[in-house]
N, C-alpha and C positions, 0 to 999 in steps of 0.2 A: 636632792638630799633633804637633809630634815630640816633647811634655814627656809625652806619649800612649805613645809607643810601647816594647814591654814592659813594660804594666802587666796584670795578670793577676787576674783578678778571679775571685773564691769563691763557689762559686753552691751554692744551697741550706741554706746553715747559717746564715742572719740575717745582717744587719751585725754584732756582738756577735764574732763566729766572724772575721768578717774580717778585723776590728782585730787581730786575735789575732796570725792569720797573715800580716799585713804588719809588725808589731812581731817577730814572730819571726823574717820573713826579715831585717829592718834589723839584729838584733841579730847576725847572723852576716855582717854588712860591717863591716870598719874603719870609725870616720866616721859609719855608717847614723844617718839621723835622722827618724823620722816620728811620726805624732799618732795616739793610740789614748786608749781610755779605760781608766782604772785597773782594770778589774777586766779589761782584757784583758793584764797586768801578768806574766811567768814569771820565772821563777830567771832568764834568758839575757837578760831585760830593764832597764836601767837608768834609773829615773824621774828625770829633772834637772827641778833648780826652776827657775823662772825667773821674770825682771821684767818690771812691766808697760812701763816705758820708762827709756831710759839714764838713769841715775845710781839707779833705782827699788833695791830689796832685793831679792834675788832668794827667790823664796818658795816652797816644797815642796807638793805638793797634798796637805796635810792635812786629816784631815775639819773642822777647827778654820777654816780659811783656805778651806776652800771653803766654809763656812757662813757666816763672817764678809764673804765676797765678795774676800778678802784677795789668793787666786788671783787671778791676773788670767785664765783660762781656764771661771771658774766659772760654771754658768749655771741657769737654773732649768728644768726642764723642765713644760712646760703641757700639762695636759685640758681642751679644750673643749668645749664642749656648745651645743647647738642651742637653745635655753628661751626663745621669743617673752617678750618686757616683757611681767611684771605676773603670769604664768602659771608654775603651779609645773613642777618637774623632773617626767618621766614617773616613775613607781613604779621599776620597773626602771634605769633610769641613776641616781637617786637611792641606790637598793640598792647600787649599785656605786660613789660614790662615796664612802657611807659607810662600805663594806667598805674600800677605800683608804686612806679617812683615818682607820679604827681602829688599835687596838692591833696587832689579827691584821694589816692591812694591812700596816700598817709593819713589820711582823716579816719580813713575804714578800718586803720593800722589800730590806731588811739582810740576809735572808738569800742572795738573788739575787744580790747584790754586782754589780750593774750603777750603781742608782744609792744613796746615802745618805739615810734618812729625813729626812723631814719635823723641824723640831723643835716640841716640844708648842708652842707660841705660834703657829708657823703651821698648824699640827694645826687651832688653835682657831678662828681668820682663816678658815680654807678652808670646815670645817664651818659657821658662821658665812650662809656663802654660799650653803648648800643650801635654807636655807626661805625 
């Protein structure tokens, strides 16, 4: 329909690239307002807090508020795996979601700056779930 038309879409660079570059054109409109993720965040970008409903606090996306679920935008992102009841993980996807949920994992998590580690208690929970 027409809420369609001249929208322009970024091919080849991930979603990640695109957020970027729709935050970047918004940021050079008077007004401009759209939805990207923090780590597609520039100098030309301005993060407003916000609440989850009228009268609510309005609240900053801090890693504190998005861990706590305090954001009202925060959310948790899932791996799933295919593991018929009663049968363990295959060797291989196991490998890989221990490499995840280690130290080294989360480091890769943090350094990426897409999304925010895990905290040690879900670290624990998660691995927990592999045997």
């Amino acid at each position: 329909g027409e809420y369609r038309d001249g929208i322009q879409f970024v091919k080849g660079k991930g979603f990640t690239h695109a957020f970027t570059v729709a935050a970047e054109d918004m940021a050079q409109k008077p007004g401009g307002l759209t939805y990207a993720l923090l780590s597609n965040r520039t100098p030309n970008v301005k993060v407003l807090p916000i609440a989850e409903k009228e009268g609510a606090p309005f609240l900053a996306p801090t890693v504190e508020n998005v861990y706590s679920h305090a954001y009202p935008l925060s959310r948790y992102v899932y791996i799933y795996v295919n593991r018929p009841p009663g049968k363990p993980l295959e060797p291989k996807v196991k490998e890989f979601l221990e490499l995840v949920l280690s130290r080294e994992g989360q480091d890769v998590v943090a350094a990426e700056g897409v999304y925010i580690p895990l905290t040690p208690e879900t670290v624990r929970e998660e691995r927990a779930k592999l045997d």
